[in-house]
C-alpha positions as CSV (number, residue, x, y, z in Angstrom):
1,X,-22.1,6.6,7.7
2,X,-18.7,6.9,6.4
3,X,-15.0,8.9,6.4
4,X,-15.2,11.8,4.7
5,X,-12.1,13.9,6.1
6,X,-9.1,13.0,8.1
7,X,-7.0,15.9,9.6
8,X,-4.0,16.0,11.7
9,X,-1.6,18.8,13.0
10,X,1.4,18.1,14.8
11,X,1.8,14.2,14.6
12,X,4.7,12.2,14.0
13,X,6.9,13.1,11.6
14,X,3.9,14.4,9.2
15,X,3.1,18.4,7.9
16,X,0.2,19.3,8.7
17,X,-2.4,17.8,6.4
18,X,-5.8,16.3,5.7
19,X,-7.4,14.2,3.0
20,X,-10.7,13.9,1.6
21,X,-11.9,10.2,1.3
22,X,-14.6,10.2,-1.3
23,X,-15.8,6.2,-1.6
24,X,-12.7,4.2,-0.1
25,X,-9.1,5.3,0.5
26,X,-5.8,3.6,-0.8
27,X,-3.0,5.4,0.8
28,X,0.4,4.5,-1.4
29,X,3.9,5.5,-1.2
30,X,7.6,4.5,0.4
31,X,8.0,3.0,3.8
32,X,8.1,5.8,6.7
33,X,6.0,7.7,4.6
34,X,3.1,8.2,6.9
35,X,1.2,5.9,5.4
36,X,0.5,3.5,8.4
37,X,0.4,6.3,11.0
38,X,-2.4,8.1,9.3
39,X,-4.7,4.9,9.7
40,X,-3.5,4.8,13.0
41,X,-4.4,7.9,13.8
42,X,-8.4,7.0,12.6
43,X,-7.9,4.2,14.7
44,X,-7.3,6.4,17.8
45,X,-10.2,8.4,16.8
46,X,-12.7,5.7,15.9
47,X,-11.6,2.3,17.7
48,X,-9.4,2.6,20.8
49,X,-10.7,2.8,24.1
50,X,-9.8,5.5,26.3
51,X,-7.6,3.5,27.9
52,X,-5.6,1.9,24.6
53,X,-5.7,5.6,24.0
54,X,-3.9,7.0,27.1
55,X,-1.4,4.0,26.6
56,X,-0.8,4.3,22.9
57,X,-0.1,7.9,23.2
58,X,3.7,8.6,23.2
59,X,6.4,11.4,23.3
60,X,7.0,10.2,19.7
61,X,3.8,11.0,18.3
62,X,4.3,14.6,18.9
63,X,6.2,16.6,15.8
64,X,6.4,19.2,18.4
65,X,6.7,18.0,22.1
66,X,6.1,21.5,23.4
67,X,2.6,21.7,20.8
68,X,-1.2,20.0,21.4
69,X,-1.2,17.3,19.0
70,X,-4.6,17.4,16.9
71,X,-6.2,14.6,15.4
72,X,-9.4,14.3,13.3
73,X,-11.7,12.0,11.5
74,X,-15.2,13.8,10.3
75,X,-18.5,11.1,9.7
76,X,-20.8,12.1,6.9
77,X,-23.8,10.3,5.1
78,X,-25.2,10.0,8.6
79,X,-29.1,7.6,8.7
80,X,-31.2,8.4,11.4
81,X,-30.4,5.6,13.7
82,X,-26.8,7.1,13.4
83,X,-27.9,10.2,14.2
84,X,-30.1,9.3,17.1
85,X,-27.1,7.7,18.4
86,X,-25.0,11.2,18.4
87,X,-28.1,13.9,19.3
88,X,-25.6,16.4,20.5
89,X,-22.8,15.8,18.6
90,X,-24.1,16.4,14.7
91,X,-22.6,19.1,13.8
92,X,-25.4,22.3,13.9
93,X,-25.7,24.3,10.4
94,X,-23.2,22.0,8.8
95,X,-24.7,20.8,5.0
96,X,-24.4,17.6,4.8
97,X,-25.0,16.7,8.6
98,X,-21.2,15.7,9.9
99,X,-20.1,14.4,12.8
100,X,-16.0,15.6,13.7
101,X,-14.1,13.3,16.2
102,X,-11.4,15.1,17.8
103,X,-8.2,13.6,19.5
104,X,-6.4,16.5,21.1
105,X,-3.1,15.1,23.7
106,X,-0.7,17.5,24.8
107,X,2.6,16.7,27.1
108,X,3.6,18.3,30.3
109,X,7.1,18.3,30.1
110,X,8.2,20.9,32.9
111,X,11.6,21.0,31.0
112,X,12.6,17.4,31.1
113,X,12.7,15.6,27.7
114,X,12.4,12.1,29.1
115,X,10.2,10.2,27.8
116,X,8.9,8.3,31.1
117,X,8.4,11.2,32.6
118,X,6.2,12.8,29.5
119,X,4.3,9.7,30.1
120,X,3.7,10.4,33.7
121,X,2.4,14.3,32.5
122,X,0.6,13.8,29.3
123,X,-3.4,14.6,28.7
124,X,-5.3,12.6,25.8
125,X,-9.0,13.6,25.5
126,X,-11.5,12.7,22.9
127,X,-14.2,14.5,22.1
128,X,-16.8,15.4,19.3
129,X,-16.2,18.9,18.3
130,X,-19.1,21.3,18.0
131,X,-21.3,19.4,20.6
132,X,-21.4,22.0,23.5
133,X,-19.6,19.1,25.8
134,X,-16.2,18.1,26.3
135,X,-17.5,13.8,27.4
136,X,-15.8,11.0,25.5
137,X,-17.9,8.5,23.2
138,X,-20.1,6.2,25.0
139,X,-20.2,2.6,23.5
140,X,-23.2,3.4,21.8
141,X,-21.4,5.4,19.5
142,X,-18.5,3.6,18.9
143,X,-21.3,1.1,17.7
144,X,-22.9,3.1,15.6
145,X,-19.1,4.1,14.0
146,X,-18.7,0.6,13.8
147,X,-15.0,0.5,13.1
148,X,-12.7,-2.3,12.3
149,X,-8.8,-2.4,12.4
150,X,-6.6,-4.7,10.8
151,X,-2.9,-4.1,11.2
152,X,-0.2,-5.3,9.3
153,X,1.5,-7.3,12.2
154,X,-1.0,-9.8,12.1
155,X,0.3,-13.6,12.4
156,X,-1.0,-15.8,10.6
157,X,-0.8,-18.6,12.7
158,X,-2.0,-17.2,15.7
159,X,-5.4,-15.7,13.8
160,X,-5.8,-19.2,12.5
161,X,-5.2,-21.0,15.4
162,X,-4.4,-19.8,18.8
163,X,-6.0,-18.6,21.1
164,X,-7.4,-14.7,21.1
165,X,-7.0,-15.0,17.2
166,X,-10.3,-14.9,14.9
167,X,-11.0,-18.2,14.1
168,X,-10.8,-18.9,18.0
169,X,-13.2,-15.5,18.0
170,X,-15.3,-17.3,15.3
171,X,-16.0,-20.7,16.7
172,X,-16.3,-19.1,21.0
173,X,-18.9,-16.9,19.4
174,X,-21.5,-19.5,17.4
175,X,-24.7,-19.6,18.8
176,X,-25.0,-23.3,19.4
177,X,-28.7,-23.3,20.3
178,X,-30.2,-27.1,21.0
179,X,-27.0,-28.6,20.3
180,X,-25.2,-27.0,23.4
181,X,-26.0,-29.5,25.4
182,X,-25.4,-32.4,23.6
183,X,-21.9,-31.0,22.8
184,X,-21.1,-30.2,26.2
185,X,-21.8,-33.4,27.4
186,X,-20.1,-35.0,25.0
187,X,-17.0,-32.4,25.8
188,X,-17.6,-33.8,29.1
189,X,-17.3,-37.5,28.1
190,X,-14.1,-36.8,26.8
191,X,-12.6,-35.1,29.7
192,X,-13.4,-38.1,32.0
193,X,-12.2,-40.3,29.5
194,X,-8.7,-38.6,29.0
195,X,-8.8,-37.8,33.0
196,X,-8.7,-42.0,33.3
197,X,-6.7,-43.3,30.8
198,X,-3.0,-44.9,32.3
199,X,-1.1,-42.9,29.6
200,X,-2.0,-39.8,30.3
201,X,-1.9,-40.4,34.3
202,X,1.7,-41.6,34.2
203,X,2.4,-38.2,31.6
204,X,0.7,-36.1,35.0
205,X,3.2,-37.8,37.2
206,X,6.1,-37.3,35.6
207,X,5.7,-33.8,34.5
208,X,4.8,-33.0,38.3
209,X,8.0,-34.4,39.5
210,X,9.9,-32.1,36.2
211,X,8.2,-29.5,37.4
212,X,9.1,-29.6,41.2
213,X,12.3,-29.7,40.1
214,X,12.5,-26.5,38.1
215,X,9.8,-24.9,40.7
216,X,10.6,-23.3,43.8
217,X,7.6,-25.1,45.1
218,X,6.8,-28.7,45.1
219,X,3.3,-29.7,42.4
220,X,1.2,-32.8,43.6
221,X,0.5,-35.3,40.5
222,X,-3.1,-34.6,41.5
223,X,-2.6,-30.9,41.0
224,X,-1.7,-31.8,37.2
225,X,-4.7,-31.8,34.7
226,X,-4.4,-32.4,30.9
227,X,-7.3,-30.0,29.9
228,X,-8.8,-29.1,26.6
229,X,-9.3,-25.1,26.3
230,X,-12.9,-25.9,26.6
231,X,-12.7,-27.2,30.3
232,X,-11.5,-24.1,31.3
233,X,-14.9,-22.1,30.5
234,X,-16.4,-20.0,28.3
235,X,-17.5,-22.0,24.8
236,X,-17.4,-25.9,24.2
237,X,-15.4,-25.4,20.9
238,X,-12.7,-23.4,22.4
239,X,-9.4,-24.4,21.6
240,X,-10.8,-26.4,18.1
241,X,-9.4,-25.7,14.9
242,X,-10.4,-25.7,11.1
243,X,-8.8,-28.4,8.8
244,X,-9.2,-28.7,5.3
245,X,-9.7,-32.5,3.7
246,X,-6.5,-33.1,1.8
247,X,-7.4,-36.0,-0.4
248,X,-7.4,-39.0,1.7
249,X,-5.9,-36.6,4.9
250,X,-6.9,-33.7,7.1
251,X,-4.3,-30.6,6.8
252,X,-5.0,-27.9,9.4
253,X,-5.4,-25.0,8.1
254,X,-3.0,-22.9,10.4
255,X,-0.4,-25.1,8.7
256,X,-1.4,-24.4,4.9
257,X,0.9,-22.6,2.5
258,X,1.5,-18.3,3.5
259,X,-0.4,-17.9,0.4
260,X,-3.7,-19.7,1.4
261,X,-3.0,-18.9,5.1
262,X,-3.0,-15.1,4.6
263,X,-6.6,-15.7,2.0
264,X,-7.6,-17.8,4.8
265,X,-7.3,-14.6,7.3
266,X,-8.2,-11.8,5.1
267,X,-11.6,-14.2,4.7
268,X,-12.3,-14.8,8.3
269,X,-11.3,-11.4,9.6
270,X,-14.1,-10.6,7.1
271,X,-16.6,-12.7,8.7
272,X,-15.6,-11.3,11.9
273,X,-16.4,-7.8,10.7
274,X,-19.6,-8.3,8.6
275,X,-20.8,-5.5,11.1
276,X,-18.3,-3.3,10.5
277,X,-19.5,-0.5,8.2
278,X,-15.6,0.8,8.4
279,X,-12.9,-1.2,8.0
280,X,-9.1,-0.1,8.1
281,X,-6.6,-3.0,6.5
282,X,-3.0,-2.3,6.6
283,X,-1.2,-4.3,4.0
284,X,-3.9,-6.9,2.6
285,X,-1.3,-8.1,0.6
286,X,1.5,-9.5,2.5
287,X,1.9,-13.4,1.2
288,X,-0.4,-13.4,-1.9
289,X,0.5,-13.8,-5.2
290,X,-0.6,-10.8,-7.6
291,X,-3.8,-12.5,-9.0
292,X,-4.6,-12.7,-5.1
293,X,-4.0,-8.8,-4.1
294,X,-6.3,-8.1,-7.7
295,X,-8.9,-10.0,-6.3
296,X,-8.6,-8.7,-3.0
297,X,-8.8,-5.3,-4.3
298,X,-11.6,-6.1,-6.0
299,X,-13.5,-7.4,-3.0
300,X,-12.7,-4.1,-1.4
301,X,-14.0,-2.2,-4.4
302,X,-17.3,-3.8,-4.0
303,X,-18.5,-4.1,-0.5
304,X,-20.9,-2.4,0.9
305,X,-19.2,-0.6,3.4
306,X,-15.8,1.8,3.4
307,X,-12.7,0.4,3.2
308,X,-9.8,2.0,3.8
309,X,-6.4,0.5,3.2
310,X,-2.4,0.8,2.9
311,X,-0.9,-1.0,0.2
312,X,2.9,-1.2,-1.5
313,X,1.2,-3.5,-4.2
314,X,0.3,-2.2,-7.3
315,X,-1.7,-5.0,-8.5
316,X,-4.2,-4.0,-5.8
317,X,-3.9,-0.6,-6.1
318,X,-4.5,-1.1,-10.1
319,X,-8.4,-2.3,-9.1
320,X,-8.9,0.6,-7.2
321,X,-10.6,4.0,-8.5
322,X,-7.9,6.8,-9.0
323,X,-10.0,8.9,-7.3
324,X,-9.7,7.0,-4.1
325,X,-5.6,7.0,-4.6
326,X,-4.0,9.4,-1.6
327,X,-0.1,9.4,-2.7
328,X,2.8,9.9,0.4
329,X,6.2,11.0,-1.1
330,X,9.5,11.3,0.6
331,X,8.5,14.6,1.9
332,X,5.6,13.2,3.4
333,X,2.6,15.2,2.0
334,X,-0.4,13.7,0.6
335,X,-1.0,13.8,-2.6
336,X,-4.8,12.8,-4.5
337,X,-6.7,13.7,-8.0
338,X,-9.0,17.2,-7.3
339,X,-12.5,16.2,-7.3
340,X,-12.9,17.3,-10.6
341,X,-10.1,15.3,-12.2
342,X,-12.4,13.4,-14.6
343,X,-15.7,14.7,-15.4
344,X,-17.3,11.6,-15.8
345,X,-16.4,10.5,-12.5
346,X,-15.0,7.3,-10.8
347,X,-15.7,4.8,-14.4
348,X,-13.9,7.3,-16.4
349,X,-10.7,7.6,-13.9
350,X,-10.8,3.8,-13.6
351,X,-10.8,3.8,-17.6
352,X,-7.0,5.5,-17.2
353,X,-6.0,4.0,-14.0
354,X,-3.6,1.6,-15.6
355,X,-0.5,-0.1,-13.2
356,X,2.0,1.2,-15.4
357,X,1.5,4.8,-14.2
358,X,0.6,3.7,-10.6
359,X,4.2,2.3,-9.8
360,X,4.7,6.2,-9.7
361,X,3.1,7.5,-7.6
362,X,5.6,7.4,-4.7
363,X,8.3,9.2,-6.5
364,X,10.0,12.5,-5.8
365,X,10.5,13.2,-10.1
366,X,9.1,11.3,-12.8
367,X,10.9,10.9,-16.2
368,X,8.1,10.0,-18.9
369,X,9.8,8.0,-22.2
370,X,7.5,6.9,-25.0
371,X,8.4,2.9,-25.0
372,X,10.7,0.2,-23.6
373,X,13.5,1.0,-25.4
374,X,13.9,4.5,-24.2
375,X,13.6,3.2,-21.0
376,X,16.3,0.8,-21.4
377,X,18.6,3.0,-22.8
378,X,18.2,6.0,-20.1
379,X,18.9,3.6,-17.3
380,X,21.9,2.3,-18.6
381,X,23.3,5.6,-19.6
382,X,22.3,6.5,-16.2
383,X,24.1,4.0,-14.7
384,X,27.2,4.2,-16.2
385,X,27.6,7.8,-15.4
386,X,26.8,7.5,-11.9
387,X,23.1,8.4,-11.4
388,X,21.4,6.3,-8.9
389,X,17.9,7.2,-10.0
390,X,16.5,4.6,-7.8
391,X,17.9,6.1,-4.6
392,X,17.2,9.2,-5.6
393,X,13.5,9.1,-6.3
394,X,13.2,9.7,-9.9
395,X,10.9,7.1,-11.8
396,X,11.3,6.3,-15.3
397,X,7.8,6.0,-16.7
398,X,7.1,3.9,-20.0
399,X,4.0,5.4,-21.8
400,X,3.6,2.7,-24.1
401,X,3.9,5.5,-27.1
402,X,4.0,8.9,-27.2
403,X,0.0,9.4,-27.6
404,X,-0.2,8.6,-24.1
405,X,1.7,11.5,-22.9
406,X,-1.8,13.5,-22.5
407,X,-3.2,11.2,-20.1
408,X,-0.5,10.6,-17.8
409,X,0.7,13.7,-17.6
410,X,-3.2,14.9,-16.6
411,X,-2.7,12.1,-14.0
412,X,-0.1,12.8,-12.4
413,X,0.8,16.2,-13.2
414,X,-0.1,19.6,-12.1
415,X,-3.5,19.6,-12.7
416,X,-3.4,16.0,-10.8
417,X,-1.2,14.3,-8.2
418,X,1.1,17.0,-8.9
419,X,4.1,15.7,-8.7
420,X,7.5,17.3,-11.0
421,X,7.5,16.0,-14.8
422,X,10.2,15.3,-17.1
423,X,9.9,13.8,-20.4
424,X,12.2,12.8,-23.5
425,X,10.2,12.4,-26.5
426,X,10.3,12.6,-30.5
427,X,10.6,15.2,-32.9
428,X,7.2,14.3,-34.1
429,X,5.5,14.1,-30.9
430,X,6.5,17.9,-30.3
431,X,3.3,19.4,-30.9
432,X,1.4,17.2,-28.9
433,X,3.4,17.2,-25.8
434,X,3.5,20.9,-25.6
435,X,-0.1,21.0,-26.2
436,X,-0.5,18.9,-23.1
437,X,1.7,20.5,-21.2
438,X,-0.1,23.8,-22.4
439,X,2.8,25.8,-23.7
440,X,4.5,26.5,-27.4
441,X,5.7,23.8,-28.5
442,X,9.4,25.8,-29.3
443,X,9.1,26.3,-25.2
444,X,9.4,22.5,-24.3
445,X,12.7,22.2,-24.0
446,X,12.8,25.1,-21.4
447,X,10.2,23.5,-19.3
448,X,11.7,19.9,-18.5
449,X,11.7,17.8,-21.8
450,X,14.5,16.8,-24.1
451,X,13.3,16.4,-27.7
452,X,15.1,13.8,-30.1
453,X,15.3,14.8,-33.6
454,X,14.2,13.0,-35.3
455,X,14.3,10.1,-32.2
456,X,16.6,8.5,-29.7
457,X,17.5,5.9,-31.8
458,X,18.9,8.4,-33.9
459,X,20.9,10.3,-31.5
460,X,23.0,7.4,-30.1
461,X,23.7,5.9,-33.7
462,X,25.5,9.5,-34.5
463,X,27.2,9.2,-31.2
464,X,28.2,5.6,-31.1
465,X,29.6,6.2,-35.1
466,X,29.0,3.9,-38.2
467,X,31.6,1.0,-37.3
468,X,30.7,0.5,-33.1
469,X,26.6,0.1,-34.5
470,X,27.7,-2.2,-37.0
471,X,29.9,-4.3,-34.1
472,X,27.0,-4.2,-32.0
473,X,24.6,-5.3,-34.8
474,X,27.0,-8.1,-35.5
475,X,27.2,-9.6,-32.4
476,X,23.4,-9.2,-31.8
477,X,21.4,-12.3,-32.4
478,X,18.2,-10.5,-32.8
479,X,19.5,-8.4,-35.1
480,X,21.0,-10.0,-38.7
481,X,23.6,-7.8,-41.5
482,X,21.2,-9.5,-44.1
483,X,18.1,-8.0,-42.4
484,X,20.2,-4.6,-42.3
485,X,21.0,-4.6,-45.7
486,X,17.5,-5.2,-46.9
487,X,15.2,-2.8,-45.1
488,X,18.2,-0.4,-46.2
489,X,18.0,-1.5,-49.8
490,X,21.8,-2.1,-50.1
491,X,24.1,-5.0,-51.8
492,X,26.8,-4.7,-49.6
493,X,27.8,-4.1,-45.9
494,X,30.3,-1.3,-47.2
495,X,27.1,0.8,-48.5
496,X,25.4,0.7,-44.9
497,X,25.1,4.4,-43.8
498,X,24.6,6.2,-40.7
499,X,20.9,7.0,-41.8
500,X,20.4,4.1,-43.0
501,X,21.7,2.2,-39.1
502,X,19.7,4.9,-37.6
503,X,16.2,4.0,-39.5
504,X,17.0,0.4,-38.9
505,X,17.2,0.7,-35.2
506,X,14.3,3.0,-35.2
507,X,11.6,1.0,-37.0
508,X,10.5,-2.3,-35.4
509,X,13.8,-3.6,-34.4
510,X,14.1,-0.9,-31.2
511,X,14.3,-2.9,-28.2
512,X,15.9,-5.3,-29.8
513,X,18.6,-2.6,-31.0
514,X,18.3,-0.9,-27.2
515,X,19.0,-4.4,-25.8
516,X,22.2,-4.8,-28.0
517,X,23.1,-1.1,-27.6
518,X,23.1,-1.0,-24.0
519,X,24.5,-4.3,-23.1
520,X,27.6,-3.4,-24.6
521,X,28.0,0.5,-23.9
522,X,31.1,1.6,-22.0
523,X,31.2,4.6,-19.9
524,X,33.1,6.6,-22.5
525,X,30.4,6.0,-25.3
526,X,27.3,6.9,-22.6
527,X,29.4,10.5,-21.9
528,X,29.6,10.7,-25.6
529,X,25.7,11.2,-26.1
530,X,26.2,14.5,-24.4
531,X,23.0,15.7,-24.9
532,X,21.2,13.2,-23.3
533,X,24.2,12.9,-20.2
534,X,23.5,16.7,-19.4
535,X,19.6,16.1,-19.4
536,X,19.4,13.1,-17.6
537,X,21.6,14.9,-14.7
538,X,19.4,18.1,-14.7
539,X,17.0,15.3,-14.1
540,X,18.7,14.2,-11.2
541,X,19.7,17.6,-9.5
């Protein structure tokens, strides 16, 4: 069994939308995107009980207060066990057999807007749709389902150590067969030995007089018992803990490093969950270094079961198949590959999944230049003339060279996550990026890209003028006169050209030239590269 559709109408602050999960679902994009509320809302479907359910349920979960909210997860690749456990609800005629689980919750409002009293009127039910009944699952089914939750407000200490977290879970749950009572007893042992000893006594009597003092009620040094969490029922290891041999000392592991701590927790909530064929993990990444979240992700990739997950990191995200990529932009809509993307199927989309595209994803424009030095360039300019690209959503994406341009714009444009494309390329690259884009390559200009002839490097030696390159050569120490004067084949300073500073800057020496270049730039020199000021705002509007 597995997720093959989630749906919702009217919830939260979302359209209307639904994705199709194919193997396991990374959901990207900017906080209070949606993100989180979309697992949440499989989590209502597949994990709450019908009381979590009626309690989580809230005014603001409504986009419309005066509108049913509609929530849906749909089960596919159903075994016969699974399907024994759901013989009404399978979905008749449907090919594959599904299974849809439908939270529908509507609020009785009777013209008031408070929110107490929207609590006091509201009706949650859940239901399988296309059964013939209107009953709630039994706890059969949810066991069949099998869902797991992980949210991102997860302490670390308290899952490591105290009580109700999972290594507490962990150790209350071993089976401890023959050994039970020998622990026991010797838990037992212990208690009589702590109950006896002086120390501990005198400890009893004092904090029962502390405590009729701060008490409205007087507390008998008898009534005082210094218990372990064992003593008070259920399993003889309650209340233990894990340490970790530390050369020569013990170091709990509840007091490790965030790093190892939050391993630690991803690793036991995975033991905890070995049943689970569907797990949900809100932010795996929080307090591991980026080796960590790739090997995370890569954990995810291979387990048997569905994972689905909400990340910011794009190391993890990197590991993951693009086909499994669901992108939330500032306007909130989900965005994912078609199914026929990549005709070769998940190993040729993970071929061209590469981080340096994926840090895109979330954006409301993207801006594709062809290396660093573009990049550096266009933000500098950017920033001197006021353009907060960051705040406005617009990405500058670094193909690594023009001969890219093909792949990330099948990515991520039109034909792929969709999202709006700008580009500033070379004269030489024309053809090729308006083959890609699939228009005449006289029309690029017209569709969203600003083409340098012959390349950028040339257009801001024109604009800066012979002597201002020469200053910012000169005060460059990447960049040497003597090295200038060779590779232009020149005896003298006085017989360096505009050409021939142009060519320099444009052969190997470009991010070091864009490093000296934009360092240095004033305001009044970025306005005076006005073709590249007027695109980059068009960019921007």
């Amino acid at each position: 069994m597995r997720i093959s559709k989630i749906v919702w109408k009217n919830y939260r602050r979302l359209p209307d939308g639904e994705i199709l999960v194919r193997d396991h679902l990374v959901l990207v994009g900017p906080n209070d995107s949606g993100k989180s509320s979309v697992l949440r809302a499989v989590h209502m479907c597949l994990g709450m009980t019908r009381a979590q359910l009626l309690a989580t349920v809230q005014m603001r979960d409504f986009t419309d207060v005066d509108q049913p909210l509609r929530l849906e997860v749909e089960l596919t690749e159903l075994d016969d066990d699974e399907i024994a456990a759901f013989p009404d609800e399978v979905v008749v005629g449907a090919e594959p057999e599904v299974i849809k689980i439908v939270v529908m919750a509507g609020l009785n409002l009777a013209g008031s807007d408070d929110a107490e009293a929207a609590d006091e009127t509201k009706e949650v039910r859940r239901f399988c749709e296309g059964s013939g009944h209107d009953r709630g699952l039994t706890k059969a089914q949810f066991e069949a389902i099998s869902w797991a939750y992980v949210p991102a407000a997860r302490s670390l200490s308290r899952e490591l150590g105290s009580a109700g977290g999972t290594m507490q879970y962990l150790l209350s749950s071993l089976d401890l067969g023959a050994d039970a009572v020998g622990v026991a007893a010797a838990a037992g042992a212990l208690r009589e030995q702590v109950k006896g000893s002086a120390s501990v006594q005198q400890f009893g009597a004092e904090l029962a007089r502390t405590l009729t003092e701060a008490l409205p009620r007087a507390v008998n040094p008898e009534a005082v018992h210094i218990s372990a969490a064992s003593d008070l029922g259920g399993s003889p290891l309650a209340g233990m803990t894990v340490a970790i041999e530390d050369g020569e000392h013990l170091a709990l592991l509840s007091e490790q490093s965030d790093g190892v701590r939050a391993l630690s927790v991803l690793a036991l909530l995975g033991m905890s969950q070995r049943s689970a064929r569907i797990v949900g993990v809100d932010e795996p990444e929080i307090h591991l270094h980026t080796s960590a979240q790739r090997a995370v992700a890569r954990g995810f990739r291979k387990s048997a079961g569905q994972r689905l997950v909400v990340s910011h990191s794009a190391a993890l995200v990197g590991q993951m198949d693009a086909m499994d990529i669901v992108a939330f932009g500032a306007d909130r809509q989900p965005r994912q590959l078609p199914a026929n993307a990549f005709e070769a199927g998940s190993a040729q989309a993970a071929k061209y999944w590469i981080p340096s595209i994926i840090d895109s994803l979330t954006s409301r424009k993207l801006l594709f230049v062809e290396g660093p030095s573009d990049r550096m360039l266009c933000e500098k300019v950017a920033e001197l003339i006021g353009l907060e690209f960051d705040r406005i959503g617009v990405t500058i994406v670094e193909l690594g060279s023009g001969n890219s341009f093909t792949t990330a714009y099948r990515i991520l444009g039109p034909e792929g996550f969709n999202l709006p494309i700008f580009g500033i390329t070379d004269e030489d690259k024309r053809i090729d990026w308006a083959k890609a884009v699939g228009i005449d390559a006289n029309d690029l200009e017209s569709r969203g890209y600003m083409v340098c002839d012959p390349d950028l490097e040339g257009m801001y030696a024109i604009a800066l003028g012979r002597s201002r390159m020469l200053e910012l050569i000169a005060s460059s120490a990447d960049l040497h006169e003597g090295a200038l004067m060779r590779s232009s084949g020149v005896q003298t300073i006085h017989d360096i050209s505009i050409e021939h500073l142009a060519a320099f800057c444009g052969k190997k020496r470009k991010v070091q030239a864009a490093v000296a270049v934009s360092s240095r730039l004033t305001y009044v020199e970025a306005e005076s590269m006005r073709d590249l000021c007027h695109f980059l705002r068009m960019v921007a509007s």
